[in-house]
C-alpha positions in Angstrom: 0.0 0.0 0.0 1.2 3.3 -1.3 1.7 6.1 0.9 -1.4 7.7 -0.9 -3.6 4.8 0.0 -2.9 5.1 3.2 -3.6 9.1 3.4 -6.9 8.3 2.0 -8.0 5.7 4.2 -7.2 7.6 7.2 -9.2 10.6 5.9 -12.1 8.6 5.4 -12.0 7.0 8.6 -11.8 10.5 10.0 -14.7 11.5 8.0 -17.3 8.8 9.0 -15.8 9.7 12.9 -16.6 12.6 12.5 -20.1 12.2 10.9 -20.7 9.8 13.8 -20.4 12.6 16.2 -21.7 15.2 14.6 -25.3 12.9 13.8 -25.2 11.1 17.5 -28.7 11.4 18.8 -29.1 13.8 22.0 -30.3 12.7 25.6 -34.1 14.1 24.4 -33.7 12.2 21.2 -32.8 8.8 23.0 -35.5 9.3 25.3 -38.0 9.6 22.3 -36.5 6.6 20.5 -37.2 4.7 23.9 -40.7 5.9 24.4 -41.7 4.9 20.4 -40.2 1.6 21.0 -42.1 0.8 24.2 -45.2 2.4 22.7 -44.9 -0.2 19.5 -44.2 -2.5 22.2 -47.3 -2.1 23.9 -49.4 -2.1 20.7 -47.8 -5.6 19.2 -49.1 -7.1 22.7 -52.8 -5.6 22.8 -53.1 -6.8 19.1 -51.5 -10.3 19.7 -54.2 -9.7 23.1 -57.0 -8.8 20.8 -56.7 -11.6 18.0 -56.7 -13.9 20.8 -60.3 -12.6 22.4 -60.9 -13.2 19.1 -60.3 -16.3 18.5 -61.7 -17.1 21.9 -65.0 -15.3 20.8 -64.9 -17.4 17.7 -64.8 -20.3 19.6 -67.3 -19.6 22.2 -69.7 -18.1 19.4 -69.3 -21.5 17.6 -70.0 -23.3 20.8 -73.3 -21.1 21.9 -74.5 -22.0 18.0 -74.3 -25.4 18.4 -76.1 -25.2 22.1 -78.7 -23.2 20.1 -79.4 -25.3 17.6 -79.6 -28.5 20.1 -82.0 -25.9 21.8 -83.9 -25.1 19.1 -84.0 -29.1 17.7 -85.4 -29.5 21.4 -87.8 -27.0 21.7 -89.5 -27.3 17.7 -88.1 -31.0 16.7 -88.9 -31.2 13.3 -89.5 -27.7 13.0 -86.4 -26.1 14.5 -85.4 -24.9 10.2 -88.4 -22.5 10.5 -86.9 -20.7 13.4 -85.3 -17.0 13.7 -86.0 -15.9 9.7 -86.5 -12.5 8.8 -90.2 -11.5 8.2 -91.4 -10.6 4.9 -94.5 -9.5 3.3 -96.8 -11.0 0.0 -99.8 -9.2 -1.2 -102.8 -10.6 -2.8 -105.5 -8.3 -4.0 -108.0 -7.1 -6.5 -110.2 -4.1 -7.1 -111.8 -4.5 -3.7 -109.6 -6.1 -1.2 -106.1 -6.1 0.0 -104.7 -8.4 1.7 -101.5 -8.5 3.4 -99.9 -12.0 4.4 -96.3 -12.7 6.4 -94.2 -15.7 6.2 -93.9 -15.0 10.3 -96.9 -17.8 10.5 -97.8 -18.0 7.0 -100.7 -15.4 8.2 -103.2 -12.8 6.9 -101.1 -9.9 8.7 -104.5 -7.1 7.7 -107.0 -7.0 5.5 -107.7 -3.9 3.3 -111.3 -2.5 1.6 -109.9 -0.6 -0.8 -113.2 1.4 -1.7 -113.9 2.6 2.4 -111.9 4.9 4.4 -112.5 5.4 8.2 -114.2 8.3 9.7 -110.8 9.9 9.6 -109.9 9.6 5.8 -107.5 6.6 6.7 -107.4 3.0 5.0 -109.7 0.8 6.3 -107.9 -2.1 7.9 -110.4 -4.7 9.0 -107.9 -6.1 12.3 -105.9 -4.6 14.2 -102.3 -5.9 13.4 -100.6 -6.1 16.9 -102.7 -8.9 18.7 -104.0 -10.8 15.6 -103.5 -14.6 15.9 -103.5 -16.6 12.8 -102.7 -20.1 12.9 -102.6 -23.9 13.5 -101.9 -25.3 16.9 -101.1 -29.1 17.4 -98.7 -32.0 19.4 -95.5 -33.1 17.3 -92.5 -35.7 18.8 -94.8 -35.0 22.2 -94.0 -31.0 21.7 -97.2 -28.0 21.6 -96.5 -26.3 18.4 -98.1 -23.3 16.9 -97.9 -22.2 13.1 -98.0 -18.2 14.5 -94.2 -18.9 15.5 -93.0 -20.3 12.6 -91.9 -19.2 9.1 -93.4 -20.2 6.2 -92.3 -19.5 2.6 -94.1 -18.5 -0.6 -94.3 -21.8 -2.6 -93.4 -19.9 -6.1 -91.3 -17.0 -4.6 -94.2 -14.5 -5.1 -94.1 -10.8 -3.5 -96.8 -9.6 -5.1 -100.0 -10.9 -7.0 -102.7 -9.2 -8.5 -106.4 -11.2 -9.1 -107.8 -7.8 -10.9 -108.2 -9.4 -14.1 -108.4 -13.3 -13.3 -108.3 -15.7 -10.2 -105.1 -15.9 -8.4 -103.6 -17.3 -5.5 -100.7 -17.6 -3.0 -99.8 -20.6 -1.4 -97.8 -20.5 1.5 -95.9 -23.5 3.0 -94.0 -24.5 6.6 -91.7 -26.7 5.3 -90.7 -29.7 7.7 -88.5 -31.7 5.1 -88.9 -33.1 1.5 -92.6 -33.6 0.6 -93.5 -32.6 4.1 -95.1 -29.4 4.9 -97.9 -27.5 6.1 -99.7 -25.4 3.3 -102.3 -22.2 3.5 -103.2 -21.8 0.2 -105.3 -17.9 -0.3 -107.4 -17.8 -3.6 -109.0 -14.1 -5.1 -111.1 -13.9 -7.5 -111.9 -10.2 -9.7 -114.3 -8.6 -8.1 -114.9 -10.2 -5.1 -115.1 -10.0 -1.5 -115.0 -13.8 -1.2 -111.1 -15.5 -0.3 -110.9 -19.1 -0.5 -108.9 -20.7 2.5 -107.0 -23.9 2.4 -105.3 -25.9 4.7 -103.3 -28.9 3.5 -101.0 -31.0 5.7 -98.8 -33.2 3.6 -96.7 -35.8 4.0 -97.6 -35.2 8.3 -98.3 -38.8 9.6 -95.1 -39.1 11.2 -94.8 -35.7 12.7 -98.0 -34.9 14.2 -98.8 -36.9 17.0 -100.4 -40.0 15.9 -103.1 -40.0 18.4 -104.1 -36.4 18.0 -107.6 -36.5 16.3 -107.7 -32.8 15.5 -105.3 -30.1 15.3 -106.5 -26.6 16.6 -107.3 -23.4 14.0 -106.8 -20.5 15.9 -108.2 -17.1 15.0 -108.3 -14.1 16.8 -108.1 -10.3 16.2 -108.5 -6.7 17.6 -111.4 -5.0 16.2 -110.7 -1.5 15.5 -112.7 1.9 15.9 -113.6 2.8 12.2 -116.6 5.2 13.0 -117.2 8.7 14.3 -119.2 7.4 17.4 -117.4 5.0 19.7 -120.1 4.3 21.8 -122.8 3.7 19.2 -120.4 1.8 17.2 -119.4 -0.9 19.8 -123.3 -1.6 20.2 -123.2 -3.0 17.0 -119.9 -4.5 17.5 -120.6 -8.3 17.9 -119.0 -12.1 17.2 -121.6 -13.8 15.2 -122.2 -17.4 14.2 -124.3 -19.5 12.9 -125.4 -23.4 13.6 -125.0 -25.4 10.5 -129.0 -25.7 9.3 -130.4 -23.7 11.7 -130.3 -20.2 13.1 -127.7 -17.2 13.8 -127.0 -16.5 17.4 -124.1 -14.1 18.7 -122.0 -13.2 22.0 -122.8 -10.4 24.0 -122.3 -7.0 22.8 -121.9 -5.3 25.8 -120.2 -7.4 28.3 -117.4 -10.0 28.1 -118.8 -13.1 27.0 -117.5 -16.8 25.6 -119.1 -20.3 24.5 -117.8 -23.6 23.4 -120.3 -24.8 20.9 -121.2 -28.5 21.4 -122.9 -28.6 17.9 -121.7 -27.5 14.6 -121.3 -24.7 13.3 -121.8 -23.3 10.1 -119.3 -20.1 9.7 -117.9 -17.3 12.4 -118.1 -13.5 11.8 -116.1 -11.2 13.5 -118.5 -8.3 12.6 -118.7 -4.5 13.5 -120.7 -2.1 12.3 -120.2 -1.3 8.8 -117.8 -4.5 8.3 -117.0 -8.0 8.5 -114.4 -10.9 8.6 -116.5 -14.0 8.5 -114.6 -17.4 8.6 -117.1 -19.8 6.7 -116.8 -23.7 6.5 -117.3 -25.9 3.2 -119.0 -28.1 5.0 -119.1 -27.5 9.3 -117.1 -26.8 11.9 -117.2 -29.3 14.4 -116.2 -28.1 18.3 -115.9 -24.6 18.2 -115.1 -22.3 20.8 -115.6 -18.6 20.8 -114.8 -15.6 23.3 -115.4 -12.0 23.3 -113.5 -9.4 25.3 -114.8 -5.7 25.8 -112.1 -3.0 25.9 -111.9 -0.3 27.8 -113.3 2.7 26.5 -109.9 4.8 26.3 -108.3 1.8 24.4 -107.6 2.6 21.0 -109.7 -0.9 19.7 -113.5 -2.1 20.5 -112.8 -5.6 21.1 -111.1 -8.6 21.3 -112.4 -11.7 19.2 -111.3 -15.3 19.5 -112.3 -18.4 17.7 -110.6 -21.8 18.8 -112.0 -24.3 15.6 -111.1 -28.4 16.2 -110.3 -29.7 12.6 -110.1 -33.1 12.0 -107.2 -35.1 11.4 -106.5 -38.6 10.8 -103.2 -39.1 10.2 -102.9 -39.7 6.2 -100.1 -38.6 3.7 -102.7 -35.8 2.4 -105.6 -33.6 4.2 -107.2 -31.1 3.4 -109.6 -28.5 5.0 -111.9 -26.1 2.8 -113.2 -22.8 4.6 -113.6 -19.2 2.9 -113.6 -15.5 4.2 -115.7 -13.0 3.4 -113.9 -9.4 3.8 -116.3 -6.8 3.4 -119.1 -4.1 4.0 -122.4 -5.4 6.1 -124.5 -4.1 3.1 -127.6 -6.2 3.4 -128.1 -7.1 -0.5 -124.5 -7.9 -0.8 -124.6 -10.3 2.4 -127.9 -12.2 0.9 -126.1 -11.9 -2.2 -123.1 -14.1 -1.4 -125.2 -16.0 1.2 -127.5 -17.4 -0.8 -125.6 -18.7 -3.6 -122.5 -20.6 -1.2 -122.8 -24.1 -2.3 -126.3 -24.0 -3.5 -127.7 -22.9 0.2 -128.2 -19.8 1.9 -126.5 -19.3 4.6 -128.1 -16.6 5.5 -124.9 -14.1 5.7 -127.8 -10.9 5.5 -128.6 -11.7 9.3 -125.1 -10.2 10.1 -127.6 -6.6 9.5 -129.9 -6.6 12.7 -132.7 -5.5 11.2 -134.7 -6.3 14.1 -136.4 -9.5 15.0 -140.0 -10.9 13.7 -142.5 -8.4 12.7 -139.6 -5.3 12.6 -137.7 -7.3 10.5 -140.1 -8.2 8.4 -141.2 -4.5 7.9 -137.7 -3.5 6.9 -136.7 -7.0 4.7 -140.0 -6.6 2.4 -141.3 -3.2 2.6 -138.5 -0.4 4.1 -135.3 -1.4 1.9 -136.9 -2.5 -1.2 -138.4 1.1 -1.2 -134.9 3.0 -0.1 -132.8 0.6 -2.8 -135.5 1.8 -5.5 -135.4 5.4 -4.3 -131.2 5.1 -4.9 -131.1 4.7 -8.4 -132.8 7.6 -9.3 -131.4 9.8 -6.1 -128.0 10.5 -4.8 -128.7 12.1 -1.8 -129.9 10.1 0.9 -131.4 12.9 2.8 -133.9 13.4 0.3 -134.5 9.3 -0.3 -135.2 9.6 3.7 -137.7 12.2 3.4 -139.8 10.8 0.4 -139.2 7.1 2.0 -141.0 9.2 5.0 -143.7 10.7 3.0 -144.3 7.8 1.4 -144.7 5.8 5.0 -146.9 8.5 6.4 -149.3 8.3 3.6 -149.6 4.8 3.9 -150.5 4.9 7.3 -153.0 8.1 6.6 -156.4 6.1 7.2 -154.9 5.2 10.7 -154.2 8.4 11.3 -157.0 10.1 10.4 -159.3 7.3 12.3 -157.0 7.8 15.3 -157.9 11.2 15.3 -161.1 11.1 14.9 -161.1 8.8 18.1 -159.5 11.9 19.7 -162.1 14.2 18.1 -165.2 12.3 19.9 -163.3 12.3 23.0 -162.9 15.9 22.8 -166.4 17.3 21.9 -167.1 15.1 24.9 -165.2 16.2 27.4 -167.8 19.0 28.6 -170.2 16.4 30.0 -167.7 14.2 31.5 -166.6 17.5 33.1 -170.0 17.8 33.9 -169.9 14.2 35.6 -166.5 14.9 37.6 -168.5 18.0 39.5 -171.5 15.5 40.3 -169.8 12.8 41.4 -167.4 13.2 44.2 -163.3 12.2 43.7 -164.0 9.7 46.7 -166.3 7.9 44.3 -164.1 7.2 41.9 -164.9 3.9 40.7 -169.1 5.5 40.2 -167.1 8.3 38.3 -165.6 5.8 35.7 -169.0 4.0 36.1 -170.9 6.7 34.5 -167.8 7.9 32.1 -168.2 4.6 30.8 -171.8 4.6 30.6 -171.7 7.4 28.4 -168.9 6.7 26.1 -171.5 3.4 25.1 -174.1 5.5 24.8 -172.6 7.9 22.8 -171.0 4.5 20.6 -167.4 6.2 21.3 -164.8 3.3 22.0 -162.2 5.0 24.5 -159.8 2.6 23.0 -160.4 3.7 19.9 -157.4 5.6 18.9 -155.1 2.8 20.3 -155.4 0.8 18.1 -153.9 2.6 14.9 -151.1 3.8 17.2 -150.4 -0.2 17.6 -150.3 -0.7 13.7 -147.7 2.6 13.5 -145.2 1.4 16.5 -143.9 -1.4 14.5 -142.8 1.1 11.8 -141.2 3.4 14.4 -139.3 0.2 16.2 -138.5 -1.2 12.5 -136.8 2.0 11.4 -135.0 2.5 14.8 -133.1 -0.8 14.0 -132.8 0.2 10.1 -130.8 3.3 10.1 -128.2 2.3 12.8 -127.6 -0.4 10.3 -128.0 0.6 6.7 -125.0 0.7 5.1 -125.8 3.2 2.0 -126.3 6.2 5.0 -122.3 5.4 6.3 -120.7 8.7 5.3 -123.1 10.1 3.6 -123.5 13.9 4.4 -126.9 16.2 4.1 -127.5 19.7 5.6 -125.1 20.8 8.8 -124.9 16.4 9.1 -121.2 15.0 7.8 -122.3 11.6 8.2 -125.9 10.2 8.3 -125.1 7.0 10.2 -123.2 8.9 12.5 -124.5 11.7 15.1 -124.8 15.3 13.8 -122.8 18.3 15.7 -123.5 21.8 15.5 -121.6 22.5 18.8 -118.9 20.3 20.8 -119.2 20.7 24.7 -115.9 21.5 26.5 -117.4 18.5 28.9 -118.8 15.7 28.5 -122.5 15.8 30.4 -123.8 12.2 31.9 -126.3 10.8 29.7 -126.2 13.2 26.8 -122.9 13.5 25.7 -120.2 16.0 24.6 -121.9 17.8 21.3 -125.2 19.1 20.7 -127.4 17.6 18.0 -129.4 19.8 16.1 -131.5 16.9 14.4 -132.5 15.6 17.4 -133.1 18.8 19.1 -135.7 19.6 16.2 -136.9 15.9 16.8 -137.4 16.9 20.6 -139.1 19.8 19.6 -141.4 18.9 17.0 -142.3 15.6 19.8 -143.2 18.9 22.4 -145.5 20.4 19.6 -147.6 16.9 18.9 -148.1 16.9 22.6 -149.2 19.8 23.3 -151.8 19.5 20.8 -152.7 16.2 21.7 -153.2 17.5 25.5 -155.6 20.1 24.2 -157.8 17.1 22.8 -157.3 15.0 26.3 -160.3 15.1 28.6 -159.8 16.1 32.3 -160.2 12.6 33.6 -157.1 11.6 32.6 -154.6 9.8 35.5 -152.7 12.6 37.2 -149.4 13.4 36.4 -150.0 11.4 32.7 -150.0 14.8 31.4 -146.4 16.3 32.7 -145.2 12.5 31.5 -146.1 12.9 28.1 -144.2 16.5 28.3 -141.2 14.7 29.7 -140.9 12.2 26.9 -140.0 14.5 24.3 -137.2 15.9 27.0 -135.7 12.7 27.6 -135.4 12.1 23.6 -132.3 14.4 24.1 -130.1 12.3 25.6 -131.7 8.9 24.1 -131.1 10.3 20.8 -128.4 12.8 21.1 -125.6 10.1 20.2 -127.6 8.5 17.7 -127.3 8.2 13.8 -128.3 11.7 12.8 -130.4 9.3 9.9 -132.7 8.2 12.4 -133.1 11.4 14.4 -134.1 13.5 10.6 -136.3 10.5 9.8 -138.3 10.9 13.8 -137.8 14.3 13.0 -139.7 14.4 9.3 -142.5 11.6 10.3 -143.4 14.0 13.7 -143.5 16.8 11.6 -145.7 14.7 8.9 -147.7 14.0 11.2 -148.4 17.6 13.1 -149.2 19.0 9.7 -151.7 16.0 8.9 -153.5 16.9 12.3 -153.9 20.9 11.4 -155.2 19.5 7.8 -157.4 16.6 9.5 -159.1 19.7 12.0 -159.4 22.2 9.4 -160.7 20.9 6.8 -162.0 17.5 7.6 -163.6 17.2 11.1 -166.2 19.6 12.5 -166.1 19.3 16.1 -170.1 20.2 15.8 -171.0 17.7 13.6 -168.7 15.5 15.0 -171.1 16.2 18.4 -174.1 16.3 16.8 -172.9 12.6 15.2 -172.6 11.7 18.9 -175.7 12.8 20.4 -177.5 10.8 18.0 -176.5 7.5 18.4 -177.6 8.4 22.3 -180.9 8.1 20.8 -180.5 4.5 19.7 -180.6 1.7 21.3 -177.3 0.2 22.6 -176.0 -2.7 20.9 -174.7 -5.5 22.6 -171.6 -7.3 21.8 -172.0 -10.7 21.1 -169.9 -11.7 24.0 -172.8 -9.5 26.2 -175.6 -11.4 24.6 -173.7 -14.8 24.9 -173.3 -13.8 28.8 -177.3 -12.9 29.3 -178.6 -15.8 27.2 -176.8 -18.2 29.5 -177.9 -16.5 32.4 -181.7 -16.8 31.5 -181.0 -20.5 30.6 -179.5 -21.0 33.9 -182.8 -18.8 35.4 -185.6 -21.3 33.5 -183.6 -24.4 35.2 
């Protein structure tokens, strides 16, 4: 090595010493160094910390699977596949009805009318979708099971089908393994109301229990407020049903109430006012029970219905179970209409409208809507149909009213002498008092019962109407004058409190049906004689008075129609008195059948001729 080299070498050496020194890190620098490194330190253990939780987690997650699914294989058997699914929703409608099923259950979740709204302007859902139960309940591998816990799926992966233009169906199925399921099978038709229900259990035998006879259909739902008036709705609120081949028969209205039916059963109607769900077998239910529950009145539903139906089952690879539901309004035409044609019978789906029983129901089934459904294709407005179907009723019944009156006429013009027999005979005498009235209303050939009798004929109108209008389906919204809705009750002013028995609004229909009542009798007490029991006369003024709070909640149709036939009726009375009864000759008619002999009734002349029979013995 040259001398050169060596020069170099050391001046290198000296150059990386010196760039040693010059870049050595200082004390605070160190201390950073150290801090980093303990900091990445700390970091390479919390992750190596973390994975390990993880993996931990993993395992424990894997573990609590497997415990759940021995759970769930415990608790369902052959139904634990069916378990924790996520909900989803298929539609089936038409023109007229919307219904809403979930695969939680295979279930109708709601039913939509698509032509009503509620009082509110909101769609008309016919349950109440919180509380509905929907479902089949049974024993399988010794285990309760209910199809409302259970998923089913849509047999051709349908979300949405529409039976508008021709019949279609969903068919929904719990599947338990290949060629083993349990099937609900929904069929619409166009324009219908009418969805035919199907229950098929295939390929069950070895799941239900084989010495169940029956498995359990279980139905029950909240029934909704869908009117203005709560309290006159949930009269008419009511689980219906009706014996196979014989008659309709319902729960109680107005309390809690629940039978189990011994016989069978022909179909179940959850029914409120305007609407109804009715549940109707192909053939008959057999075992049925039923329960109703009233709710309280600040609960946001009416009711509670439930319907517990045995269905038969004998343990084959295939059975089936044909019902139908009718969804839809409680018109009474449409009810016959559907009624009369199921299966060739009628099963009578038209007594869902209470039209009243026997004679009142007769009235309004031959005479009253026959008359309003004529009256509705030529008119619109159903507060002039009322008031011609009035006219038209008050004519009809003229002759009684005119004879009625006439009855009253005689019984005015004499009311002087019976005066006159009151001042001669003393009260304390008052069976010699009626004696003599008596005598002279015989006399006279006045029959003091006389005007009773057409007032009989005329109450089964009133009653028959009372039950009509509550129920008639064609007034439900229907507004005339200051009234918004005709089956409702009328408001011209709402009360800041609610007043015991007559509510928190004022009615101006039945305040003119109160008042035109306190005209009729007023004149009616001018035509009374003075004999009459005391206090009768302030009664008669009190009626009209408590009409206020009998009526003030009532359909505002019913109070115009009382309203319209009192009024009818005052004006026939000024007519009858002015231009067709003279009180004179009316008294002058009187005095002279005095003059002839009394005739006996044949009952009378019966009575004597056996007493002088009994006499010549």
């Amino acid at each position: 090595m040259d001398k050169n080299s060596i020069y170099g070498l050391l001046i290198i050496g000296a150059i990386l010493i010196g760039y040693t020194y010059l870049t050595k890190p200082s004390e605070e620098q160190l201390r950073a160094i150290d801090t980093r490194d303990s900091i990445a330190r700390v970091d390479r253990l919390h992750n190596e910390e973390v994975e390990a939780a993880r993996l931990e987690g993993l395992k424990t997650q894997y573990a609590e699977v497997k415990e759940d699914t021995v759970a769930m294989k415990e608790t369902y058997g052959a139904f634990a596949g069916a378990v924790n699914q996520q909900e989803e929703f298929i539609t089936l409608e038409n023109e007229l009805v919307k219904l809403t099923l979930n695969t939680k259950g295979g279930r109708i979740q709601n039913v939509q009318l698509k032509e009503f709204q509620t009082h509110d302007s909101l769609p008309l859902l016919l349950w109440a979708e919180k509380n509905s139960k929907f479902g089949l309940s049974f024993y399988a591998e010794n285990k309760p099971m209910n199809t409302q816990d259970l998923f089913f799926e849509e047999a051709y992966g349908a979300t949405s089908v529409d039976a508008t233009n021709s019949e279609k169906g969903v068919s929904m199925r719990l599947m338990v393994g290949d060629d083993q399921y349990v099937e609900y099978k929904y069929t619409l038709a166009p324009d219908s109301y009418m969805v035919d229900f199907t229950v098929n259990l295939v390929g069950m035998q070895n799941v239900i229990s084989r010495n169940s006879n029956f498995v359990t259909f279980n139905w029950q739902a909240d029934i909704p407020s869908q009117e203005k008036g709560r309290k006159f709705e949930n009269q008419y609120t009511g689980l219906y049903y009706k014996f196979f081949e014989d008659a309709v028969d319902y729960l109680s209205a107005g309390s809690d109430d629940e039978e189990e039916l011994a016989t069978k059963v022909k179909w179940i109607g959850f029914k409120q006012q305007f609407f109804s769900s009715v549940l109707i077998a192909d053939e008959a239910f057999k075992g049925v029970k039923l329960k109703s529950v009233v709710m309280d009145e600040n609960a946001p539903i009416l009711k509670n219905f439930s319907a517990e139906i045995s269905l038969p089952y004998e343990g084959s690879q295939m059975e089936s179970h044909d019902m139908t539901f009718y969804f839809g309004p409680n018109k009474f035409q449409t009810l016959r209409d559907y009624g009369k044609d199921f299966g060739g019978k009628d099963i009578e789906m038209h007594k869902l409208v209470d039209l009243g029983w026997t004679v009142f129901g007769w009235i309004n089934r031959y005479f009253v809507i026959p008359i309003f459904n004529f009256l509705e294709g030529f008119i619109s407005n159903y507060g002039i149909i009322i008031l011609i179907l009035t006219i038209i009723i008050k004519l009809l019944l003229a002759p009684l009213t005119y004879k009625s009156y006439m009855s009253t006429a005689k019984m005015k013009v004499l009311k002087p002498q019976i005066d006159a027999i009151n001042e001669k005979i003393p009260k304390d005498k008052a069976m010699e008092r009626q004696q003599a009235t008596m005598a002279l209303y015989k006399k006279a050939g006045v029959n003091p019962m006389g005007g009773c009798l057409p007032m009989v004929v005329q109450f089964p109108f009133l009653i028959a109407l009372f039950r009509f209008f509550p129920a008639s389906f064609e007034l439900r919204q229907q507004s005339f004058l200051w009234a918004t809705d005709l089956s409702s009750y009328d408001s011209i002013l709402e009360l800041p409190w609610d007043i015991p028995w007559y509510g928190d609004h004022v009615s101006l229909f039945c305040l003119l049906m109160a008042g035109t009542n306190l005209v009729y009798t007023s004149m009616n007490g001018q035509m009374q004689s003075s004999n009459q029991m005391p206090g009768m006369k302030y009664m008669m003024y009190l009626m009209p008075v408590m009409f206020l709070g009998w009526f003030n909640n009532y359909a505002a149709g019913l109070s115009y129609y009382y309203f319209i036939a009192t009024l009818f009726t005052v004006l026939q009375t000024i007519a009858i008195r002015k231009f067709m009864v003279d009180d004179d000759k009316v008294l002058a008619m009187l005095e002279a059948n005095k003059k002839k002999p009394v005739k006996k009734s044949k009952f009378q002349a019966r009575l004597e001729a056996a007493a002088k029979q009994k006499g010549k013995k």
